[in-house]
C-alpha positions as CSV (number, residue, x, y, z in Angstrom):
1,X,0.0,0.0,0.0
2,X,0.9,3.5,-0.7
3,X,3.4,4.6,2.0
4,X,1.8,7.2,4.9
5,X,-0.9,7.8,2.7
6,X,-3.0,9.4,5.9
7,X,-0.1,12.5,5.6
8,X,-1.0,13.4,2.1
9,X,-3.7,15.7,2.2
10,X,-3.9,16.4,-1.4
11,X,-6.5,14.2,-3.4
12,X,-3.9,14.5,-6.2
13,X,-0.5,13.5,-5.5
14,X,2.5,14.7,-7.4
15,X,5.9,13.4,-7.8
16,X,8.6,15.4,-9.4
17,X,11.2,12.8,-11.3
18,X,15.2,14.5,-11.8
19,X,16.7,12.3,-14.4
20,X,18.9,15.0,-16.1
21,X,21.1,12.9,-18.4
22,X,22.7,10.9,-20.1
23,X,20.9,9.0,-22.5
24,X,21.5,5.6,-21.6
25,X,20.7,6.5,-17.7
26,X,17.6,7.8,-19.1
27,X,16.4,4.8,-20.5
28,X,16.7,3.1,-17.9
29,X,14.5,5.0,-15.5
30,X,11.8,4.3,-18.2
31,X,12.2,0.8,-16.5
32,X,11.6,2.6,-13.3
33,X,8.9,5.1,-14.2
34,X,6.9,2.9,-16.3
35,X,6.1,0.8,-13.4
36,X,5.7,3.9,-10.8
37,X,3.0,5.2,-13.2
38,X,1.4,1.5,-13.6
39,X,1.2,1.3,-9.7
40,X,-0.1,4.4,-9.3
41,X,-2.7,3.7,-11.7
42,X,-3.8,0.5,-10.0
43,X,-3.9,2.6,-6.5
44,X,-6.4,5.0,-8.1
45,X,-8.8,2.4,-9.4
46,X,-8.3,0.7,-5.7
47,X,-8.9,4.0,-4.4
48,X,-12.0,5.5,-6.2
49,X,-13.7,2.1,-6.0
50,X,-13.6,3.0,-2.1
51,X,-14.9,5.9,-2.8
52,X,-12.3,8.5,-2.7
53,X,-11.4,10.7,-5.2
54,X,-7.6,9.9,-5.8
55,X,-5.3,11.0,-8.8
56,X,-1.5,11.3,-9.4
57,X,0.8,13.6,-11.3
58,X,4.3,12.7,-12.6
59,X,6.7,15.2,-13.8
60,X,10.5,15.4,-14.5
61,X,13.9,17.7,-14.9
62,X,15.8,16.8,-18.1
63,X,18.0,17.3,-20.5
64,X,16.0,18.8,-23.5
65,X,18.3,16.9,-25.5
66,X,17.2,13.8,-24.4
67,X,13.5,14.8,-24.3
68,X,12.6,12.3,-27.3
69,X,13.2,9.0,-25.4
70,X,10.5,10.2,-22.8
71,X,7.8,12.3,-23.9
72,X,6.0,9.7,-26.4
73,X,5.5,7.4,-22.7
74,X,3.0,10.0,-22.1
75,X,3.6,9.6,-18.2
76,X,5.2,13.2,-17.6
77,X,2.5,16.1,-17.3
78,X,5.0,18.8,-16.7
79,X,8.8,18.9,-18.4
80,X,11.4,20.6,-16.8
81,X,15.0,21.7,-18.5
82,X,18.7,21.8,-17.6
83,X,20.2,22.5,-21.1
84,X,23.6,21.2,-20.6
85,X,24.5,21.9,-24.3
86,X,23.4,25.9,-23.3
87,X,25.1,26.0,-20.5
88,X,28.3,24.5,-22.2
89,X,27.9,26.8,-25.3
90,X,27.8,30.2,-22.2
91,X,31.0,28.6,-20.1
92,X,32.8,28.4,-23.7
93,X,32.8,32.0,-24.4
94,X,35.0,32.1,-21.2
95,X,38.1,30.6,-22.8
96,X,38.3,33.5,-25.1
97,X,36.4,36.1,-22.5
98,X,37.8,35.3,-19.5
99,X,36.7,38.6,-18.0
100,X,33.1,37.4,-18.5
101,X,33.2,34.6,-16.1
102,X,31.4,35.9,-13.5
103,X,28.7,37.0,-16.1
104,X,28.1,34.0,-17.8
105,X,28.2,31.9,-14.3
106,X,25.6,34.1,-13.2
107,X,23.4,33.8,-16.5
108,X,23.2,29.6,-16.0
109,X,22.8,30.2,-12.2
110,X,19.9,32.8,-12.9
111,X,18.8,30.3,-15.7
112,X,18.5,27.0,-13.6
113,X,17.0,29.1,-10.3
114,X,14.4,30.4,-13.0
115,X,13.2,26.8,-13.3
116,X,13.5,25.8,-9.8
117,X,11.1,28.5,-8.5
118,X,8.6,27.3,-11.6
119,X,9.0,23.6,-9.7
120,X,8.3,25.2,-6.3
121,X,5.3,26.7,-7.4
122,X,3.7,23.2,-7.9
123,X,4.5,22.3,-4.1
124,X,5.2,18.3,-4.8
125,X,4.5,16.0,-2.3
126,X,7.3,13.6,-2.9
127,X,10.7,14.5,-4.9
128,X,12.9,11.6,-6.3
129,X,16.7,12.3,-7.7
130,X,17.4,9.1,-9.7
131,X,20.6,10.2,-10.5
132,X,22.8,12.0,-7.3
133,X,25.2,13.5,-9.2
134,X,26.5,17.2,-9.0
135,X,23.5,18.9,-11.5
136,X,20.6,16.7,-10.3
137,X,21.4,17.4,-6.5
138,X,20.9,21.4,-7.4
139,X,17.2,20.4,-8.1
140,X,17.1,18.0,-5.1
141,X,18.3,21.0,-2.8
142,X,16.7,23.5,-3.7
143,X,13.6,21.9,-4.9
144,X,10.5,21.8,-2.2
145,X,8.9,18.9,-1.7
146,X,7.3,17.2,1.5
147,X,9.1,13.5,0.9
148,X,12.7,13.4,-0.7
149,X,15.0,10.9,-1.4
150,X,17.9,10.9,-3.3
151,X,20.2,8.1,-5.2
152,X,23.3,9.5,-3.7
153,X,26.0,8.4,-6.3
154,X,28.7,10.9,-4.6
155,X,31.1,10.2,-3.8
156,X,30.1,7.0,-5.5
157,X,29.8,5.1,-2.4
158,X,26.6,3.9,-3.7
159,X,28.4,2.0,-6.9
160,X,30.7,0.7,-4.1
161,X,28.0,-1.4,-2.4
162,X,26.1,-2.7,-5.1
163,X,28.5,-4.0,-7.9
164,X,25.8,-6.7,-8.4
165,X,22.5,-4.7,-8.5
166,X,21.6,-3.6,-11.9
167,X,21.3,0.7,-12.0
168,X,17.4,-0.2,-12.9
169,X,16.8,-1.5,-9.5
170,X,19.1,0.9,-8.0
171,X,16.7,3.8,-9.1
172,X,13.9,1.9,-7.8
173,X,14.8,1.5,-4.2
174,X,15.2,5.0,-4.3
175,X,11.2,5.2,-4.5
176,X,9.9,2.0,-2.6
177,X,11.1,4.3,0.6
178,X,7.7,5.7,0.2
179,X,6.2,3.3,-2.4
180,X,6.9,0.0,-0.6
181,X,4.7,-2.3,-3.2
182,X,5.9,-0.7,-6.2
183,X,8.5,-2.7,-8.4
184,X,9.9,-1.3,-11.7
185,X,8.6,-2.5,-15.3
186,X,10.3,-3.3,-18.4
187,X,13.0,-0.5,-20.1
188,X,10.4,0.9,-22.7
189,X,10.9,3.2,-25.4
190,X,7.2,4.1,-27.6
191,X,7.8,4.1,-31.1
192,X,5.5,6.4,-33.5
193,X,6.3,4.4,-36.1
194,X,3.8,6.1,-39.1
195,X,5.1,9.6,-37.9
196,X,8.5,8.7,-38.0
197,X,8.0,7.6,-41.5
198,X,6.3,10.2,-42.7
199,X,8.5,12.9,-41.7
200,X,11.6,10.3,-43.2
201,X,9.6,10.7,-46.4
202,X,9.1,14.4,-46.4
203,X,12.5,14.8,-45.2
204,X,13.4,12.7,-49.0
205,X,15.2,10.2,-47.2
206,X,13.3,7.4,-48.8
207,X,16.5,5.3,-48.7
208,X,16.1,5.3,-45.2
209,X,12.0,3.5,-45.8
210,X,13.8,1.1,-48.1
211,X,16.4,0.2,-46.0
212,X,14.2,-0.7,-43.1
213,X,11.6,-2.5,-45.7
214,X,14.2,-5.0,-47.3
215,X,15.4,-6.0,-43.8
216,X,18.4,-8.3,-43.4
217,X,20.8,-6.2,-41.8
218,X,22.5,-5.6,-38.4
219,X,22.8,-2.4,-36.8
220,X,26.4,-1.3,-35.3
221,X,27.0,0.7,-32.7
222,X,31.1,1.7,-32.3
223,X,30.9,4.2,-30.3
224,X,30.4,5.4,-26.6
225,X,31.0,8.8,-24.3
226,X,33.8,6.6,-22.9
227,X,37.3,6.1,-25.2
228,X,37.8,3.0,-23.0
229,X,34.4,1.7,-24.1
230,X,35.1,1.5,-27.6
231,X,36.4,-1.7,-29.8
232,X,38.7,-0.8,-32.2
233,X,36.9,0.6,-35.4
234,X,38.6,-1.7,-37.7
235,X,36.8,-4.6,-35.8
236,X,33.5,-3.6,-36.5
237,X,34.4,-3.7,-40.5
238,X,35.6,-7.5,-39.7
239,X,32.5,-8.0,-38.3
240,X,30.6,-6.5,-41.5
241,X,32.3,-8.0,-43.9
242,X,32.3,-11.7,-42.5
243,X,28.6,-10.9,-42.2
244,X,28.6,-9.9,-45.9
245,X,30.8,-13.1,-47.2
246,X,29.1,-15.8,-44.4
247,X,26.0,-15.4,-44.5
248,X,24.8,-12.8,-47.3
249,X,23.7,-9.9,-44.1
250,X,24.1,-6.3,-45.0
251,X,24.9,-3.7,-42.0
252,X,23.9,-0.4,-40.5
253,X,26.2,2.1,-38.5
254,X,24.5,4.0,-36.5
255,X,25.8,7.4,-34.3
256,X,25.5,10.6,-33.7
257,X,27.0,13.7,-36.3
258,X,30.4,14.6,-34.5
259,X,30.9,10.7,-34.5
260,X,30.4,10.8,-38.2
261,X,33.9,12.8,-39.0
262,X,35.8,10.4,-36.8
263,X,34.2,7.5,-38.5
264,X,34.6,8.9,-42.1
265,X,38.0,10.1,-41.6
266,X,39.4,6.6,-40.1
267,X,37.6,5.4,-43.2
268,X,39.5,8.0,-46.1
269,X,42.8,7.5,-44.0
270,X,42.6,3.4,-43.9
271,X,41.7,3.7,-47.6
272,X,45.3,5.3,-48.6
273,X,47.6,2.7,-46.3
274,X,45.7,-0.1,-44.7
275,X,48.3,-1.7,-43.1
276,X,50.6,1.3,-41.6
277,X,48.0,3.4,-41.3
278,X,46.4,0.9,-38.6
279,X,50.3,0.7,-37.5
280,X,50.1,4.7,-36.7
281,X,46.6,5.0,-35.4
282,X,46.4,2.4,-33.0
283,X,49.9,1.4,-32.2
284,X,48.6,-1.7,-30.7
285,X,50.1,-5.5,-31.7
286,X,46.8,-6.8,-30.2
287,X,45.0,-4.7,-32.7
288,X,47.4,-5.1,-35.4
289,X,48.0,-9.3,-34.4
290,X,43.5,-9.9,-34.6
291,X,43.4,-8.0,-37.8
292,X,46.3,-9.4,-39.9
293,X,44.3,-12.2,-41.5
294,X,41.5,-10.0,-42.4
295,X,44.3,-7.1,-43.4
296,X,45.3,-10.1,-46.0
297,X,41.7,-10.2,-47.8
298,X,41.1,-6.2,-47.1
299,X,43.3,-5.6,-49.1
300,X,42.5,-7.7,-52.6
301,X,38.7,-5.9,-52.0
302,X,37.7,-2.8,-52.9
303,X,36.5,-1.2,-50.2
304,X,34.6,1.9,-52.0
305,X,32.0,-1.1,-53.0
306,X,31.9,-2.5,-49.9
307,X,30.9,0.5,-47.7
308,X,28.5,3.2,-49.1
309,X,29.3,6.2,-47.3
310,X,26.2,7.9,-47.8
311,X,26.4,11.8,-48.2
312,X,24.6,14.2,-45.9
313,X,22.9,16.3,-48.8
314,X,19.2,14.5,-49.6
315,X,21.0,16.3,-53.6
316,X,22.9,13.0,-53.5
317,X,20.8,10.1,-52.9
318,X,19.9,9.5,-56.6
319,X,21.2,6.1,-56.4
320,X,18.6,4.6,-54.6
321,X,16.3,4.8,-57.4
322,X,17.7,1.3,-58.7
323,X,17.8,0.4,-54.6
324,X,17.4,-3.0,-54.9
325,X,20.6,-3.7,-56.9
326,X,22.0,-1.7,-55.1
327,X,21.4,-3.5,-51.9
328,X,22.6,-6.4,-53.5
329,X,26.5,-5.2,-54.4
330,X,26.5,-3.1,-50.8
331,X,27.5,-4.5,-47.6
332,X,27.7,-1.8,-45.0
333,X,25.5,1.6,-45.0
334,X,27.0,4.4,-42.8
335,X,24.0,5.9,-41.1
336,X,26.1,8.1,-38.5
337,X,24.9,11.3,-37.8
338,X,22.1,11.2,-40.2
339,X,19.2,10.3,-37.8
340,X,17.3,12.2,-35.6
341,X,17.4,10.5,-32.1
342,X,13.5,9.4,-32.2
343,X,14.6,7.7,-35.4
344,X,17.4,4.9,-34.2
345,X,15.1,3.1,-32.2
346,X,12.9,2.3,-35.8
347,X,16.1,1.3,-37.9
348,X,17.5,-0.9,-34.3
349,X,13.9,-2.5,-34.0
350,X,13.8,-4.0,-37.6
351,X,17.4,-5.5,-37.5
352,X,18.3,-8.9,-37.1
353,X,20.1,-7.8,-34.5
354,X,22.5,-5.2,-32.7
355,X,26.2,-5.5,-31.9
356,X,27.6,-2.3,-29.8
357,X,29.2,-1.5,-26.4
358,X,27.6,-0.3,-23.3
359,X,25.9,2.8,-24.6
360,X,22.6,4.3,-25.3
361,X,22.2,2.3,-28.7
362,X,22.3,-0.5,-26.7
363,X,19.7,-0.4,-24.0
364,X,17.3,1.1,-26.8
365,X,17.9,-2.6,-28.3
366,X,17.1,-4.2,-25.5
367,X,14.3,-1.9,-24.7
368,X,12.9,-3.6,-28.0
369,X,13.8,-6.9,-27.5
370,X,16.1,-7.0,-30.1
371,X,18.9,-9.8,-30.0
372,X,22.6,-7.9,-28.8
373,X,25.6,-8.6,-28.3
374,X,27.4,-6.4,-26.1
375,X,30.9,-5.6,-25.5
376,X,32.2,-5.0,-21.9
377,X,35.4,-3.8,-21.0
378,X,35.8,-0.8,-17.5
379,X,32.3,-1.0,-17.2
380,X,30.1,-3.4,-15.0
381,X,27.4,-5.9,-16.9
382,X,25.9,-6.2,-13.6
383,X,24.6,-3.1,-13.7
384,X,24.3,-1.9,-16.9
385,X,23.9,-4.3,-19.1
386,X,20.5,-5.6,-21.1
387,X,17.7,-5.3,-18.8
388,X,14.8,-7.1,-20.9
389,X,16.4,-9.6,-22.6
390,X,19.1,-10.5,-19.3
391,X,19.6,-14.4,-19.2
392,X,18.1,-15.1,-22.4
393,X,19.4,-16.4,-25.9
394,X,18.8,-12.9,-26.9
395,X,21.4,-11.4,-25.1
396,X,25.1,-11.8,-25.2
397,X,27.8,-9.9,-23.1
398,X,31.0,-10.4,-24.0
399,X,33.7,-9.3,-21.4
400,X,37.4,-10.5,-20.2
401,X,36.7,-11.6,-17.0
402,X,40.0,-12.8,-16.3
403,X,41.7,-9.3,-16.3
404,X,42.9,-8.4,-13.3
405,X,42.1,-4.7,-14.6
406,X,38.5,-5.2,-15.7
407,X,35.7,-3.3,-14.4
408,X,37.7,-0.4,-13.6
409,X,35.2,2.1,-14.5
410,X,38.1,4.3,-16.1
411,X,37.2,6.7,-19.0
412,X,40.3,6.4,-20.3
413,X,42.4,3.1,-19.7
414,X,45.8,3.9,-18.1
415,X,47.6,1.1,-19.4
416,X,49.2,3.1,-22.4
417,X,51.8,-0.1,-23.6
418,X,51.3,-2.9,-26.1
419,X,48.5,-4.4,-23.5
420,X,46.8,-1.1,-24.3
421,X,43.2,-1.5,-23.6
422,X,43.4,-5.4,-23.5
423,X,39.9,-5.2,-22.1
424,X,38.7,-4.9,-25.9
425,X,41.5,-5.1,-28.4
426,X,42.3,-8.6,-27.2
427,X,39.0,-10.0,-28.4
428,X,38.4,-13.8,-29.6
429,X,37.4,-13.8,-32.9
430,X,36.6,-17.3,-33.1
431,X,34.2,-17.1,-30.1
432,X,32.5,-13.9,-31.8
433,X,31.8,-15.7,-34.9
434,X,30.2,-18.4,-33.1
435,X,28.1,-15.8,-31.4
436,X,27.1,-14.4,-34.5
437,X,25.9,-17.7,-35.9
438,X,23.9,-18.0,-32.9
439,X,22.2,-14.8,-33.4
440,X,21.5,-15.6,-36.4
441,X,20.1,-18.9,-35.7
């Protein structure tokens, strides 16, 4: 039953949520507030079949940036904003202003109090900070509300003690301190599929409809927020192309726009000198030892036919009026920074499945159900891997648990010799291939 109900004398309760970032954090409070606002909905019917007249408002602080993987849940009445990427853009002027520090400081602090006394106009009965970090404990402060409680990741003593709890059931003791019944749902992400392809269409990326239409691909993933996350990007091309010549499956990249340049760049510069440019950019002999046999074949194809790189002017995309035969020749389609972020989870959903490293690509897979495979390296599958799909055949993590550096939870590995970032340059081939097959299967 609904904690100390007899203290809230409001017939309409409301909760304020502060989830600021990032995305993959964000998805998987959906987990969290999915089943708050389905145990809230039960306590209403159990309520007004008593005869009281009980209701329940939800609303949230976020990252505006992040606002499409919530607001289609239709759970949140009210939206609140931290815009990190404003905030950033003000505190950059100060490397070339430095006189305007205190200015600009004041302008973000004047902006976020703005919102804050909009939140305490509302006069919440219970505020939840599922995040406890720096940013979200401004709101938790200064934010009234009659019953707090907090996550309290600083100074990450709460990581400490539960290496084995997953960060979805983290959240979610944070509210059963007042909502003792309540248990979190599935991650969830709501798809409007017909708007999505509309706009696609009106947008003339049709290529985009006919991709998701002929099916057979896999979606890839190859980068994270974290360098110490990320496979080497040469990997990921193995992986595409033995998908290609085994078994006749095209690929997707998917990422966001400032990841595109890194991704097109390695591309152009790997085109010009395979073999010492990999040499020069990774100066790795793990790297340089797991790609030779493939280094042996990449270099009697021609690449140009292999990958599309497909240009970011809808001028260009004349090709695809003979699409089909196109698809055909093509192996890999470089998606990067050409979706908006409401349209990954569409092209991720129709795949065969998803290959990636912990990051926000990846919980939107399992958020779908879709079969992963994920790559682990400083990070902890306990608690962040697939939620949904955990302990099925539809999930596969793949981490180096022998390592006596794994799970570090560094951004950056500090090992800088040959046994650089072992973690996820020294990766079995043999045993990926036979995960692929299963996938497949």
């Amino acid at each position: 039953m609904f904690y100390k109900i007899s203290d809230i004398e409001q017939k309409k309760i409301k909760i304020l949520i502060i989830k600021i970032s990032s995305a993959g954090d964000i998805i998987h409070s959906t987990a969290v507030i999915t089943g708050l606002y389905k145990y809230l909905l039960n306590l209403k019917d159990l309520e007004n079949k008593k005869g009281n007249n009980f209701d329940f408002q939800i609303d949230t602080v976020i990252d505006p940036q992040y606002l499409k993987l919530v607001q289609d849940l239709n759970i949140y009445t009210n939206f609140f904003f931290y815009d990190e990427i404003k905030y950033i853009k003000i505190l950059s002027i100060i490397r070339k202003k430095p006189y305007l520090i205190f200015k600009n400081l004041y302008l973000i602090f004047k902006d976020i109090i703005k919102v804050i006394n909009t939140i305490n106009k509302i006069n919440y009965d219970f505020i939840f900070d599922l995040q406890g970090i720096e940013k979200s404990l401004i709101f938790y402060f200064l934010c009234k509300g009659k019953y707090k409680n907090c996550k309290w990741s600083l100074p990450y003593k709460y990581l400490k003690e539960n290496k084995s709890m997953h960060a979805v059931d983290a959240m979610a003791i944070v509210i059963k301190k007042y909502f003792k019944e309540f248990t979190p749902n599935k991650i969830t992400i709501n798809i409007k599929e017909n708007l999505i392809l509309n706009r696609l269409k009106n947008n003339k990326k049709d290529f985009i409809i006919k991709l998701i239409e002929n099916g057979n691909y896999v979606t890839f993933s190859p980068f994270t927020r974290w360098n110490s996350k990320n496979l080497p990007l040469i990997y990921y091309i193995i992986f595409s192309y033995y998908l290609k010549e085994k078994h006749n499956i095209n690929s997707i990249f998917l990422g966001s726009k400032s990841e595109r340049e890194i991704f097109l760049n390695f591309l152009t510069d790997l085109l010009k000198d395979p073999e010492n440019f990999l040499v020069q950019y990774y100066k790795s002999n793990i790297v340089l030892n797991n790609s030779t046999n493939f280094l042996i074949n990449f270099l009697n194809i021609d690449l140009k036919s292999f990958i599309k790189i497909i240009e970011n002017d809808t001028q260009k995309f004349n090709f695809f009026n003979n699409f089909e035969n196109y698809l055909l020749n093509n192996n890999a389609f470089i998606l990067i920074g050409l979706l908006d972020l409401d349209e990954v989870p569409l092209i991720i959903k129709n795949s065969n499945f998803f290959v990636g490293s912990d990051s926000m690509n990846l919980f939107i897979a399992d958020s779908l159900e879709v079969k992963n495979l994920a790559f682990f390296g400083p990070t902890f599958p306990e608690r962040v891997a697939p939620y949904n799909t955990k302990n099925t055949q539809k999930s596969f993590i793949y981490q180096k648990k022998e390592l006596d550096c794994i799970k570090c939870y560094k951004r950056d590995c500090p090992k800088l010799k040959n046994d650089f970032m072992r973690c996820l340059y020294e990766v079995n081939f043999n045993e990926i291939i036979r995960i692929f097959d299963k996938l497949i299967n």
